[in-house]
mmCIF file of the N, C-alpha and C atoms, coordinates in Angstrom:
data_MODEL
# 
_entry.id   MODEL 
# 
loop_
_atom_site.group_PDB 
_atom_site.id 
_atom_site.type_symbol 
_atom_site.label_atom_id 
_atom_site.label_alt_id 
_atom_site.label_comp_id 
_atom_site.label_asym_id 
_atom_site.label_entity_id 
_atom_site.label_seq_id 
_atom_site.pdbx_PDB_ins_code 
_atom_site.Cartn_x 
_atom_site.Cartn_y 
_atom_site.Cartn_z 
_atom_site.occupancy 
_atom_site.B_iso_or_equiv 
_atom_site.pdbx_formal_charge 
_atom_site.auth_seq_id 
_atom_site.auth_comp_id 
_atom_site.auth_asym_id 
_atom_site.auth_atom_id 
_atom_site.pdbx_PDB_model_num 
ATOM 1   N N  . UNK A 1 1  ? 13.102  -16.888 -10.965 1.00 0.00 ? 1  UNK A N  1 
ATOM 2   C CA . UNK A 1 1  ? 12.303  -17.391 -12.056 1.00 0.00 ? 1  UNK A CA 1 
ATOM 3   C C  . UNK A 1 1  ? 11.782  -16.233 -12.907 1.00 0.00 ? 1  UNK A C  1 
ATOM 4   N N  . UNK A 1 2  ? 11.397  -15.231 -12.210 1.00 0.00 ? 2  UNK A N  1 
ATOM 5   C CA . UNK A 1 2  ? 10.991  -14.478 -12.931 1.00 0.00 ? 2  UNK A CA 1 
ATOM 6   C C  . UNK A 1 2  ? 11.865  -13.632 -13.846 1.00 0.00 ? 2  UNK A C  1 
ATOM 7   N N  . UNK A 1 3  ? 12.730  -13.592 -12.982 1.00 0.00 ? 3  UNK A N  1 
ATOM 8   C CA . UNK A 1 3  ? 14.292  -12.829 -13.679 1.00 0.00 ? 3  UNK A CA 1 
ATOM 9   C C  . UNK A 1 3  ? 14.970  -13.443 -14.899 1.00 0.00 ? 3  UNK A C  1 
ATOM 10  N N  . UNK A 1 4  ? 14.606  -14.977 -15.065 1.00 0.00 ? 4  UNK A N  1 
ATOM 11  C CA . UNK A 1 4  ? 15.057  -15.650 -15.942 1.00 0.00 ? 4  UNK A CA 1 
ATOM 12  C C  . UNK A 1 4  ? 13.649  -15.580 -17.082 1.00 0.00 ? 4  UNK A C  1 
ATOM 13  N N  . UNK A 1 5  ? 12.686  -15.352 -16.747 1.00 0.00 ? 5  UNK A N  1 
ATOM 14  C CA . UNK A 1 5  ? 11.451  -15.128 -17.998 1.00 0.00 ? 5  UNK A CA 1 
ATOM 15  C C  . UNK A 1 5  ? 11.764  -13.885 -18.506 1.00 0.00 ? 5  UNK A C  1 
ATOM 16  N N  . UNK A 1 6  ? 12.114  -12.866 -17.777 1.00 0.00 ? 6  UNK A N  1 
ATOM 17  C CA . UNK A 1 6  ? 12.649  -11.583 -18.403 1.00 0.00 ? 6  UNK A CA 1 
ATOM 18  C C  . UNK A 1 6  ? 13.397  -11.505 -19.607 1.00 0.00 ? 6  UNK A C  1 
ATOM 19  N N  . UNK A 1 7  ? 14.896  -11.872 -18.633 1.00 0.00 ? 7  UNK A N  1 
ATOM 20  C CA . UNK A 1 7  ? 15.752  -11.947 -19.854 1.00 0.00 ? 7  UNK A CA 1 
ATOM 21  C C  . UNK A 1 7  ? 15.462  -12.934 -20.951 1.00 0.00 ? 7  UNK A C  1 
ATOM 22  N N  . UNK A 1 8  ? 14.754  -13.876 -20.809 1.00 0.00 ? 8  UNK A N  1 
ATOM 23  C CA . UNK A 1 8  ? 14.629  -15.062 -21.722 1.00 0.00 ? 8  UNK A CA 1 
ATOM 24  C C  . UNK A 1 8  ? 13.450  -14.174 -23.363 1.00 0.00 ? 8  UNK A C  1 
ATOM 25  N N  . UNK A 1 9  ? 12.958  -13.450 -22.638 1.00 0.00 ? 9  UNK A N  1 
ATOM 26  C CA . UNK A 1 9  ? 12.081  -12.755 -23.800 1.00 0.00 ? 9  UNK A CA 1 
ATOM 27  C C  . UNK A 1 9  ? 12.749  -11.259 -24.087 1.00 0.00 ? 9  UNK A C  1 
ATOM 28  N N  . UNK A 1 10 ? 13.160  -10.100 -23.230 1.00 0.00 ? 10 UNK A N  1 
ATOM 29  C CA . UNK A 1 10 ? 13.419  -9.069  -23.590 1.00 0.00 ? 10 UNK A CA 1 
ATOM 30  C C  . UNK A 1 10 ? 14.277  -8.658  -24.730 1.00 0.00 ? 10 UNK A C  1 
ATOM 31  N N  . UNK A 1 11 ? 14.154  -7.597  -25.735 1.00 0.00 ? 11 UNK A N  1 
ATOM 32  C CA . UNK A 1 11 ? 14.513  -7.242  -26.961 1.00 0.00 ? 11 UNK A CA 1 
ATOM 33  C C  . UNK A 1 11 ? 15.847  -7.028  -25.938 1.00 0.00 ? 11 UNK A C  1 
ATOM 34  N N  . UNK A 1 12 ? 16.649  -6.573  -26.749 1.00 0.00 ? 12 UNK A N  1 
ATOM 35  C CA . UNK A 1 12 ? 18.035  -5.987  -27.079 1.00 0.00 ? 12 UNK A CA 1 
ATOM 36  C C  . UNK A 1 12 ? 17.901  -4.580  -26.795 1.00 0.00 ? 12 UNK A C  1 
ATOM 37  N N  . UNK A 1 13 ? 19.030  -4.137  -26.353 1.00 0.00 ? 13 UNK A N  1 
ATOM 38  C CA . UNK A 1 13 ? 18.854  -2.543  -25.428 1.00 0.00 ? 13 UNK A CA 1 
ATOM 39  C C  . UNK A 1 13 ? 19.446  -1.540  -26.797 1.00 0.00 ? 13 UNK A C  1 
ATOM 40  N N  . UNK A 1 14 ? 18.457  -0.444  -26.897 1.00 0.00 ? 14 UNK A N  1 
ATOM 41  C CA . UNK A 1 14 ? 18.703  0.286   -28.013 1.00 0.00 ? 14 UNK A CA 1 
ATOM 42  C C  . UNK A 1 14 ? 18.025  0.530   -29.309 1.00 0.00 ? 14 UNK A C  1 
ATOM 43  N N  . UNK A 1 15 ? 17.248  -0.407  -29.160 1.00 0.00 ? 15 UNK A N  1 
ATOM 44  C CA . UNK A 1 15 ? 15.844  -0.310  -30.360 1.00 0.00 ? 15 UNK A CA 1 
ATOM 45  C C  . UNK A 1 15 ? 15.400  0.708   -30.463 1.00 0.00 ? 15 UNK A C  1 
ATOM 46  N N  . UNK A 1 16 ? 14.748  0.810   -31.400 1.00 0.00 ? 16 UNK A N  1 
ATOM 47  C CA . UNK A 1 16 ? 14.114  2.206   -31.928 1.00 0.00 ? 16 UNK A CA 1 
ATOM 48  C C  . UNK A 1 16 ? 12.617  2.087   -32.228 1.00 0.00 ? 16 UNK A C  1 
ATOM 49  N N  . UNK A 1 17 ? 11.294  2.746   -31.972 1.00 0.00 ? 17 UNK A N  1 
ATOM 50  C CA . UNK A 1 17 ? 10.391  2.162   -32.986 1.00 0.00 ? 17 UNK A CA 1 
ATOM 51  C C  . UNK A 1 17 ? 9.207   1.144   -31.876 1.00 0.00 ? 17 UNK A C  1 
ATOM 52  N N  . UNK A 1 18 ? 8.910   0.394   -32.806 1.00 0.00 ? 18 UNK A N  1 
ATOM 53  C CA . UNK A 1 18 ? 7.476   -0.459  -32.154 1.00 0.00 ? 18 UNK A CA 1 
ATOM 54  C C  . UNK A 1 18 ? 8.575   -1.549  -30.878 1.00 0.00 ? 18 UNK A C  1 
ATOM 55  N N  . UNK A 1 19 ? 9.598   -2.291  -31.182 1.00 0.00 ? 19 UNK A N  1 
ATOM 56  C CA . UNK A 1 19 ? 10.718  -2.697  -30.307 1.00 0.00 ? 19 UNK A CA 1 
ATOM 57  C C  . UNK A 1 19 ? 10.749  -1.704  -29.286 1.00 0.00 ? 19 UNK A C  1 
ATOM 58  N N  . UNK A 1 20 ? 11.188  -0.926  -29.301 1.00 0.00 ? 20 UNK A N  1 
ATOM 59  C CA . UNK A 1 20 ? 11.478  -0.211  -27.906 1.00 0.00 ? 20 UNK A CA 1 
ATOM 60  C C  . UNK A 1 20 ? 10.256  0.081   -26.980 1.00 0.00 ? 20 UNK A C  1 
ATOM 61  N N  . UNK A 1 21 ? 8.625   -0.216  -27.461 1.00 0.00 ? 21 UNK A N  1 
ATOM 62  C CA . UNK A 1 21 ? 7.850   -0.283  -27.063 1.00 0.00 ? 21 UNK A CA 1 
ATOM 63  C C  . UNK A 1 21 ? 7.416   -1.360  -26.458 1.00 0.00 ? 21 UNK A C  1 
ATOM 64  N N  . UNK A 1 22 ? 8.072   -2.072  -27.160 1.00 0.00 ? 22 UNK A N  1 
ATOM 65  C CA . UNK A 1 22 ? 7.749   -3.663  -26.625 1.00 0.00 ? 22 UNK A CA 1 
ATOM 66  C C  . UNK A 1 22 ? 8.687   -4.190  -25.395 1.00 0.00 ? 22 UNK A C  1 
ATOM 67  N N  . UNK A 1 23 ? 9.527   -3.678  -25.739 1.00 0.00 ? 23 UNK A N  1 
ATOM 68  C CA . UNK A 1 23 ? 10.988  -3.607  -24.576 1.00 0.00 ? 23 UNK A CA 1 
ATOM 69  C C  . UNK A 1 23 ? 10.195  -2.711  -23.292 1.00 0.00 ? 23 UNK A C  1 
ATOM 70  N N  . UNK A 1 24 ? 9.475   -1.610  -23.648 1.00 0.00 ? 24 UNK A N  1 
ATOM 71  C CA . UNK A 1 24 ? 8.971   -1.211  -22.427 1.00 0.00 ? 24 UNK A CA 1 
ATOM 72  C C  . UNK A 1 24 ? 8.126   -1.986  -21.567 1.00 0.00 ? 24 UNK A C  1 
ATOM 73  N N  . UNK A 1 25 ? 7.139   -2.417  -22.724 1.00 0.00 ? 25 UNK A N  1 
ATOM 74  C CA . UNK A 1 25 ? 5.906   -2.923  -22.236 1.00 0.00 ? 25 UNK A CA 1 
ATOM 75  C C  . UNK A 1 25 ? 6.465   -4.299  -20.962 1.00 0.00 ? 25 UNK A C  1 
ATOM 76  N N  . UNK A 1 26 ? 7.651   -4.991  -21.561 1.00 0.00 ? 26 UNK A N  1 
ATOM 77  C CA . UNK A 1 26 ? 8.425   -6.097  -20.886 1.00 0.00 ? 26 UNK A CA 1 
ATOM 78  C C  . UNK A 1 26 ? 8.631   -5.906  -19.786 1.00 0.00 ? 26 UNK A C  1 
ATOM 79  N N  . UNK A 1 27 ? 9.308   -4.749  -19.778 1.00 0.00 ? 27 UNK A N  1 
ATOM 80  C CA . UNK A 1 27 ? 9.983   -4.497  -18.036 1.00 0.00 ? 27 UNK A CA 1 
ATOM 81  C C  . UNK A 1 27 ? 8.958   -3.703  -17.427 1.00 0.00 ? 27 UNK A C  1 
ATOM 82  N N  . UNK A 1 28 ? 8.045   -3.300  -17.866 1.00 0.00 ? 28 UNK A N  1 
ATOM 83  C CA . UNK A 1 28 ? 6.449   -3.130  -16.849 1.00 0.00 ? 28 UNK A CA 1 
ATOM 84  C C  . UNK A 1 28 ? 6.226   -4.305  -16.571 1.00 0.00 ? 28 UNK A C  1 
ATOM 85  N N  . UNK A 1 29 ? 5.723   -5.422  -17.116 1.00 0.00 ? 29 UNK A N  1 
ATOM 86  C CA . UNK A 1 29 ? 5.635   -6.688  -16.640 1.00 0.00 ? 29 UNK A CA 1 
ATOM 87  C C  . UNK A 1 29 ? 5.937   -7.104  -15.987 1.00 0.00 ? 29 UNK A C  1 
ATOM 88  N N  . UNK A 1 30 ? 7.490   -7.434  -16.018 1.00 0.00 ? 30 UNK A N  1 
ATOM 89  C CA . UNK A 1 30 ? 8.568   -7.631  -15.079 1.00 0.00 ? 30 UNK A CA 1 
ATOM 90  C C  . UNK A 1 30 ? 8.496   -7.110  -13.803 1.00 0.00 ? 30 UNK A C  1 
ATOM 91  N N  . UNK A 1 31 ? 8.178   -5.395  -13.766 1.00 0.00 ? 31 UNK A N  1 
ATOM 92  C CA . UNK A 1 31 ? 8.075   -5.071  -12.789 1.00 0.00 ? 31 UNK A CA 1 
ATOM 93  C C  . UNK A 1 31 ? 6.769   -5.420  -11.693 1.00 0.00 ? 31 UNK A C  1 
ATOM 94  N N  . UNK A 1 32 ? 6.115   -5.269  -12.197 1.00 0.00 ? 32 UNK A N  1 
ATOM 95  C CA . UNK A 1 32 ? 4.823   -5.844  -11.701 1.00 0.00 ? 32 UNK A CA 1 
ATOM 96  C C  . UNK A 1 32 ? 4.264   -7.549  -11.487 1.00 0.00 ? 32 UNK A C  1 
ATOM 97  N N  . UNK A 1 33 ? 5.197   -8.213  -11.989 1.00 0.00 ? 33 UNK A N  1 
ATOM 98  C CA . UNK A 1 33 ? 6.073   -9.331  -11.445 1.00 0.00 ? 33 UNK A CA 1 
ATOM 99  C C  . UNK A 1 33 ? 6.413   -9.624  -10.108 1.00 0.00 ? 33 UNK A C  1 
ATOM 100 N N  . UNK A 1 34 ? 7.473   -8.850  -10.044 1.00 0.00 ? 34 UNK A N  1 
ATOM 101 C CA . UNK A 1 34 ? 8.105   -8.447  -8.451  1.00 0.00 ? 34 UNK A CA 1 
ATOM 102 C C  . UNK A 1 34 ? 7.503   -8.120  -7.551  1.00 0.00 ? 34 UNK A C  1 
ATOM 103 N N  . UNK A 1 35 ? 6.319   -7.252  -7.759  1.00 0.00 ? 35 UNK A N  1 
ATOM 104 C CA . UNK A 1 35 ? 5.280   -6.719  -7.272  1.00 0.00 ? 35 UNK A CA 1 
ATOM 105 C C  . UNK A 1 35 ? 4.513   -7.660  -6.538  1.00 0.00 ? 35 UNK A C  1 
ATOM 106 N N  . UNK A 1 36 ? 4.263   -8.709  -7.867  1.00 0.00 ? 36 UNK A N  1 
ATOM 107 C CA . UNK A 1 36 ? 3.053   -9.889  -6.926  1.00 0.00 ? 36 UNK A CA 1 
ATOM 108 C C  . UNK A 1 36 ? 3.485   -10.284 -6.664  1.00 0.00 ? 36 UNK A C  1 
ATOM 109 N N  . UNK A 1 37 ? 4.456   -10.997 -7.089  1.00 0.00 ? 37 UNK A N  1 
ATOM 110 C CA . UNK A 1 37 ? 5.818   -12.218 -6.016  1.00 0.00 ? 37 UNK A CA 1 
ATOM 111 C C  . UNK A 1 37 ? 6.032   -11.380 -4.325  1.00 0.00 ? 37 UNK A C  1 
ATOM 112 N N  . UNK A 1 38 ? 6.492   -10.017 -4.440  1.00 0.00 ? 38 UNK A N  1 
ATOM 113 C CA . UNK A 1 38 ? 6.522   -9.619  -3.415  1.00 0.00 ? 38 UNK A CA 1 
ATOM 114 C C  . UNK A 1 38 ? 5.404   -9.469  -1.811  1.00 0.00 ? 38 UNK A C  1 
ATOM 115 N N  . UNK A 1 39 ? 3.766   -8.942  -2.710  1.00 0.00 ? 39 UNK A N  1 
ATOM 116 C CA . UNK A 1 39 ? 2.591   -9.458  -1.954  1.00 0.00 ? 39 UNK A CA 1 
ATOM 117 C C  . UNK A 1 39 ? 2.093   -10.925 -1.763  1.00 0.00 ? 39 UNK A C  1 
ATOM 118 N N  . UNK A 1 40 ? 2.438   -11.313 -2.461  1.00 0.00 ? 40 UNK A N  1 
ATOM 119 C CA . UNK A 1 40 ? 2.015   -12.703 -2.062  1.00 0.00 ? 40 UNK A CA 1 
ATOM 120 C C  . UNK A 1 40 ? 2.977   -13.465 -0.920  1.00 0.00 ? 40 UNK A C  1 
ATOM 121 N N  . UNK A 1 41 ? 4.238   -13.088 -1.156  1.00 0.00 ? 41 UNK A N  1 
ATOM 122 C CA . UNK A 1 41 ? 4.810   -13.527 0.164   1.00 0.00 ? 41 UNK A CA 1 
ATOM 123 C C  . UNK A 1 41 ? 4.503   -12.786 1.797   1.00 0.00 ? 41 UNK A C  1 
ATOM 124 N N  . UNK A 1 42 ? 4.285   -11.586 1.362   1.00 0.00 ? 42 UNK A N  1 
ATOM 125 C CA . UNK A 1 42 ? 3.652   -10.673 2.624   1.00 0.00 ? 42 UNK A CA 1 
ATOM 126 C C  . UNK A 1 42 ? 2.477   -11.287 3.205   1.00 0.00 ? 42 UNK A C  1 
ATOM 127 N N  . UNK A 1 43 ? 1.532   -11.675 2.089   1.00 0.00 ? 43 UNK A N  1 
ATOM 128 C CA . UNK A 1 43 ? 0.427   -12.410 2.574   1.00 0.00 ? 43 UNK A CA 1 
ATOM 129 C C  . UNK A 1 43 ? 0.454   -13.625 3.062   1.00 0.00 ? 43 UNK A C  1 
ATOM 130 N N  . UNK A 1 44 ? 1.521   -14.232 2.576   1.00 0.00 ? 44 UNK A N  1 
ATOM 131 C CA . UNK A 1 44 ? 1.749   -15.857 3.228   1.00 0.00 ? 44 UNK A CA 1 
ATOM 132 C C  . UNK A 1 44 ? 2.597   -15.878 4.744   1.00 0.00 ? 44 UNK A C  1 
ATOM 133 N N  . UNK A 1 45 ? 3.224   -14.710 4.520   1.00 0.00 ? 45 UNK A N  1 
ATOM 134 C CA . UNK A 1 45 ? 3.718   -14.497 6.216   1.00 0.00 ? 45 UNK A CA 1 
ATOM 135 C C  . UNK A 1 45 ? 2.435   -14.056 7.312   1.00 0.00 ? 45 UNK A C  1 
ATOM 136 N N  . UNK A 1 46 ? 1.793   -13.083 6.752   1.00 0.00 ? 46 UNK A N  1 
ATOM 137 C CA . UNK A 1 46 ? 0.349   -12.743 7.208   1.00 0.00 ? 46 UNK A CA 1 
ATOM 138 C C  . UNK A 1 46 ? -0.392  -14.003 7.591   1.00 0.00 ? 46 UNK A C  1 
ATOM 139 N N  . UNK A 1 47 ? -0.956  -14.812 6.767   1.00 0.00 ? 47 UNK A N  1 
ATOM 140 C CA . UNK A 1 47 ? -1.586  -15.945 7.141   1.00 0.00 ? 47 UNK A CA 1 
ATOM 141 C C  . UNK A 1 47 ? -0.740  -16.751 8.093   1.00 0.00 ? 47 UNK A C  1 
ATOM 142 N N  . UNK A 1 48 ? 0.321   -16.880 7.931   1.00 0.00 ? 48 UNK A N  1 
ATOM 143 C CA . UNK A 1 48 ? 0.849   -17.987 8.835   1.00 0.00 ? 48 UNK A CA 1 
ATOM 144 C C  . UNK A 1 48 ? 0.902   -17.577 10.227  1.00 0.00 ? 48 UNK A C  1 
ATOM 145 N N  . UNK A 1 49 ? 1.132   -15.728 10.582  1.00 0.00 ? 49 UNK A N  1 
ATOM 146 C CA . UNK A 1 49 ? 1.423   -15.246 11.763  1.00 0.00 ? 49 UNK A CA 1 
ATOM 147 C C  . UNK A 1 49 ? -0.017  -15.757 12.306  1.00 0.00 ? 49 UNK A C  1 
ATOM 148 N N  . UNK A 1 50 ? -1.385  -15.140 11.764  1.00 0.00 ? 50 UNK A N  1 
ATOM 149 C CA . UNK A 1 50 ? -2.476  -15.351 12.156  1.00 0.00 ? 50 UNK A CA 1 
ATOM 150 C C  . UNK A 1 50 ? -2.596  -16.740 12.404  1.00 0.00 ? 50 UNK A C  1 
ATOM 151 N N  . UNK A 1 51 ? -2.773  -17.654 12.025  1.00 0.00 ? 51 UNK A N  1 
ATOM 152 C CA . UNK A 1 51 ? -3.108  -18.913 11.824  1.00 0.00 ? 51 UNK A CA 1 
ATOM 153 C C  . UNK A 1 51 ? -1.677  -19.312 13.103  1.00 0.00 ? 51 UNK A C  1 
ATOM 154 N N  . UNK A 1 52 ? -1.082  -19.455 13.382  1.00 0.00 ? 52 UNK A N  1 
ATOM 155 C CA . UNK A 1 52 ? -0.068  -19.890 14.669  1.00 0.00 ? 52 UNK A CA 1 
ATOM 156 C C  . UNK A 1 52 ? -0.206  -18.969 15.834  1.00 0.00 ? 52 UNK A C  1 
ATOM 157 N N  . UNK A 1 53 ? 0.451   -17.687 15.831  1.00 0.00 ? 53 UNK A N  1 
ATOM 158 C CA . UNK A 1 53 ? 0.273   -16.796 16.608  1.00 0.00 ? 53 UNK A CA 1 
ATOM 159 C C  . UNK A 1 53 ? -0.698  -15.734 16.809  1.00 0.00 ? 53 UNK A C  1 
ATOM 160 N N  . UNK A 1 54 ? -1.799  -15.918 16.332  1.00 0.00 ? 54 UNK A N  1 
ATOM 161 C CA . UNK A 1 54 ? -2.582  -14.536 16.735  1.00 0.00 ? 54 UNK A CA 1 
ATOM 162 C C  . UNK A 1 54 ? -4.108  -15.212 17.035  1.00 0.00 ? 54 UNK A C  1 
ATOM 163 N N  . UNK A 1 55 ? -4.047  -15.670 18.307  1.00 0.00 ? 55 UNK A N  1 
ATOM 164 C CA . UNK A 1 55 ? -5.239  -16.082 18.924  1.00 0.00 ? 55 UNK A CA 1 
ATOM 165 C C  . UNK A 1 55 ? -5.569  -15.651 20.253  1.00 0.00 ? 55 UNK A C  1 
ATOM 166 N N  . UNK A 1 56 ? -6.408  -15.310 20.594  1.00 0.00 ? 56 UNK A N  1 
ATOM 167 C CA . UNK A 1 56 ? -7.176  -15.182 21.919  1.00 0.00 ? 56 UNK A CA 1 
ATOM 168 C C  . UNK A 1 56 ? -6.388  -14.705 22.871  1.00 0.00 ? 56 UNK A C  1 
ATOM 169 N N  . UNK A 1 57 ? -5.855  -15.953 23.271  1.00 0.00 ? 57 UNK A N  1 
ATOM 170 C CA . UNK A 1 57 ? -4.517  -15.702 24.659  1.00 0.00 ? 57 UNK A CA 1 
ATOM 171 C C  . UNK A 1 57 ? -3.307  -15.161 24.640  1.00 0.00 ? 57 UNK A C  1 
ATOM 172 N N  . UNK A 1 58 ? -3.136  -14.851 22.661  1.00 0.00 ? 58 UNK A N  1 
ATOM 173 C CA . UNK A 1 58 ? -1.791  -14.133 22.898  1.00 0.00 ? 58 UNK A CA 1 
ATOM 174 C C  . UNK A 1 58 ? -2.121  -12.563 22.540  1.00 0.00 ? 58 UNK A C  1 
ATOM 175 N N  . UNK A 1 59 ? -3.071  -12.192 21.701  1.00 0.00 ? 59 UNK A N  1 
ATOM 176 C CA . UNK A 1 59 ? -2.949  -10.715 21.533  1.00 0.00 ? 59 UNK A CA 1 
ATOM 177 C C  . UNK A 1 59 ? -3.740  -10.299 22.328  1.00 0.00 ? 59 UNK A C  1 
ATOM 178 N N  . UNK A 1 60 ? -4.891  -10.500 22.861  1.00 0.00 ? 60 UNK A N  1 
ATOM 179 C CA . UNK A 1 60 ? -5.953  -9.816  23.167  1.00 0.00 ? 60 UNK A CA 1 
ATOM 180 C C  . UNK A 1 60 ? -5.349  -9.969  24.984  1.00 0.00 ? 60 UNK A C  1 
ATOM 181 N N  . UNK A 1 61 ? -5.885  -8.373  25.011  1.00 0.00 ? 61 UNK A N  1 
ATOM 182 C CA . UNK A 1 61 ? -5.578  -7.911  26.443  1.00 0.00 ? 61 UNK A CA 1 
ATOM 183 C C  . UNK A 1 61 ? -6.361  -8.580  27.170  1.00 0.00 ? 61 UNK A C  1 
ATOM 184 N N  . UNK A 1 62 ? -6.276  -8.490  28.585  1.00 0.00 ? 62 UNK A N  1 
ATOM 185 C CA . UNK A 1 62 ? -7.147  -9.139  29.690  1.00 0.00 ? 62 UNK A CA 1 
ATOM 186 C C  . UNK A 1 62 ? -7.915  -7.884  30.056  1.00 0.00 ? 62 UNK A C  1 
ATOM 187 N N  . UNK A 1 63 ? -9.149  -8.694  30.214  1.00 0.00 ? 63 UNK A N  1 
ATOM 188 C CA . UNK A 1 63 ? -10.444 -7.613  30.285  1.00 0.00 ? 63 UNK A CA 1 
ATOM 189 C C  . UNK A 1 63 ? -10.169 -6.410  31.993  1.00 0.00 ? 63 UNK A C  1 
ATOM 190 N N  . UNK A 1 64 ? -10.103 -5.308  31.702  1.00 0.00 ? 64 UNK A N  1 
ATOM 191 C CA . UNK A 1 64 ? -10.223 -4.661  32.971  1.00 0.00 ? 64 UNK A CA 1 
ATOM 192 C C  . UNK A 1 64 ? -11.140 -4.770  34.107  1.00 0.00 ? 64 UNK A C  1 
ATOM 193 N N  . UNK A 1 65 ? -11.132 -4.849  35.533  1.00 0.00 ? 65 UNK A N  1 
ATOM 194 C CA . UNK A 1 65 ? -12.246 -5.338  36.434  1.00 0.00 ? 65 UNK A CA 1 
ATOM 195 C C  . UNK A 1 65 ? -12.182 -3.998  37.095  1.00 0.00 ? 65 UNK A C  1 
ATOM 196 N N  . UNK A 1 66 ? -13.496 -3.366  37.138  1.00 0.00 ? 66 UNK A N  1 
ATOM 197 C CA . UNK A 1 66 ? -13.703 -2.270  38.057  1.00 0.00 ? 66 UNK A CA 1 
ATOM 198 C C  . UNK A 1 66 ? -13.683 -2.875  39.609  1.00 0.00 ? 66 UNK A C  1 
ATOM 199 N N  . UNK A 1 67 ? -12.563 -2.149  40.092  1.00 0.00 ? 67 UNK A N  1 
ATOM 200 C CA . UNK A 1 67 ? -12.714 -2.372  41.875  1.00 0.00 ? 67 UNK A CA 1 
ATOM 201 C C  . UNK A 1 67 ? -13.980 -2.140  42.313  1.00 0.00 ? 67 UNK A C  1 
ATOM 202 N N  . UNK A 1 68 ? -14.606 -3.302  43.438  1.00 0.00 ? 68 UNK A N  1 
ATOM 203 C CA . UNK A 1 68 ? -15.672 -3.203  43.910  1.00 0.00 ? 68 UNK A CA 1 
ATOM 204 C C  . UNK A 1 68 ? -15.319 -2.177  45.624  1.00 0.00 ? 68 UNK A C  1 
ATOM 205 N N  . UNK A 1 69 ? -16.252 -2.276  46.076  1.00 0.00 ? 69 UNK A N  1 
ATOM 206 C CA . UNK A 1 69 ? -15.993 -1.311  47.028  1.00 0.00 ? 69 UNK A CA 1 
ATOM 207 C C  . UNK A 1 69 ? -15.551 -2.636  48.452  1.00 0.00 ? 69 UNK A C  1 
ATOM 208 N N  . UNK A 1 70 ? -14.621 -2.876  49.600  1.00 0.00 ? 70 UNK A N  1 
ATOM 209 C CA . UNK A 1 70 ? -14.551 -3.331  50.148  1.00 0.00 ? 70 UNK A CA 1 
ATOM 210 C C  . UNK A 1 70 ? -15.703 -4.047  51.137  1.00 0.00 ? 70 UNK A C  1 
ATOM 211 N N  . UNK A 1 71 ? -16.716 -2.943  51.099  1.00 0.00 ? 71 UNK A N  1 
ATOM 212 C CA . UNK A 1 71 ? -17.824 -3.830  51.899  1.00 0.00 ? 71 UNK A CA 1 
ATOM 213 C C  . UNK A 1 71 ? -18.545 -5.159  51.020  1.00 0.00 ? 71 UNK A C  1 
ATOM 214 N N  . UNK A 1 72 ? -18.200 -4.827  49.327  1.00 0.00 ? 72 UNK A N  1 
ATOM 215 C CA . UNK A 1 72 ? -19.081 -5.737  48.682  1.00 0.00 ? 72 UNK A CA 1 
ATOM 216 C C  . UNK A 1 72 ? -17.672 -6.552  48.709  1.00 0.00 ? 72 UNK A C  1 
ATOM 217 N N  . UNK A 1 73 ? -16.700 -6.780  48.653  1.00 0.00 ? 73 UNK A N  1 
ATOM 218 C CA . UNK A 1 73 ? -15.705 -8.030  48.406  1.00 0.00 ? 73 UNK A CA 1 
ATOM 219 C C  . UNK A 1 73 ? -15.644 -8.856  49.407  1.00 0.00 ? 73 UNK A C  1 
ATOM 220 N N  . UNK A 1 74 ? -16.204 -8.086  50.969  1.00 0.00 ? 74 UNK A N  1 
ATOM 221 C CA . UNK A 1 74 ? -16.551 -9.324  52.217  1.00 0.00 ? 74 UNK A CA 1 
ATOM 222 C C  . UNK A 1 74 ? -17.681 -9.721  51.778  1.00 0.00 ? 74 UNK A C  1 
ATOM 223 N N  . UNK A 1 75 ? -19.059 -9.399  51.445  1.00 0.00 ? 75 UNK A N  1 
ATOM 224 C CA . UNK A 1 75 ? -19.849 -10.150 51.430  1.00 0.00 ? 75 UNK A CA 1 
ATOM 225 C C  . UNK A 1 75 ? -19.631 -10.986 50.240  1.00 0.00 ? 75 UNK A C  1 
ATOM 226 N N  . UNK A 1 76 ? -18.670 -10.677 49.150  1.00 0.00 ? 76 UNK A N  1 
ATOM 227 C CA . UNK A 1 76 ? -18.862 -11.941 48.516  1.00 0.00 ? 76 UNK A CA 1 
ATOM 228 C C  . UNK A 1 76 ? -18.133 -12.926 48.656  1.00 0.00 ? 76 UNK A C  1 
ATOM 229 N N  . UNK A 1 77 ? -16.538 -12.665 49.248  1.00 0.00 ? 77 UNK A N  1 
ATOM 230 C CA . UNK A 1 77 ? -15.687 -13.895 50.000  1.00 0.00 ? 77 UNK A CA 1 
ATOM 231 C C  . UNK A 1 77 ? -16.339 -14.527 51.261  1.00 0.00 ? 77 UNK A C  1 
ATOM 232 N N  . UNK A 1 78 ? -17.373 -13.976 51.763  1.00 0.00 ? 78 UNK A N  1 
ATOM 233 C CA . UNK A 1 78 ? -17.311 -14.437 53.104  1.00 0.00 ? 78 UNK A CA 1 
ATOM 234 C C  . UNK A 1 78 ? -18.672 -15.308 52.864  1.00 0.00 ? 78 UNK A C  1 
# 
């Protein structure tokens, strides 16, 4: 879509003058076009990973337990 707004407006290659400025100014646009089309899909993969896969039980490590000393693990099983 965007590729087709491009060409649908861009001058003619070879202008001289306030045209060839305008021809620039176009394909900055353009480029920066691509740009947001490109982050915005990064971000919609982003949200979706978070929002499905990135909760509690799947990223986050399991908490470390300091070994107790054997005399305290009988008195507390027993």
């Amino acid at each position: 879509m965007t590729l087709a707004a491009y060409a649908a407006v861009a001058p003619s290659a070879g202008g001289i003058g306030w045209t060839m400025w305008i021809g620039f100014a176009i394909g900055q646009l353009y480029i920066l076009a691509r740009l947001c089309v490109k982050l915005l899909f990064w971000a919609s993969e982003t949200a979706l990973f978070q929002g499905r896969l990135a909760h509690a039980g799947y990223v986050a490590a399991v908490k470390p337990v300091w070994p107790e000393s054997p005399s305290a693990e009988a008195i507390i099983h027993s």
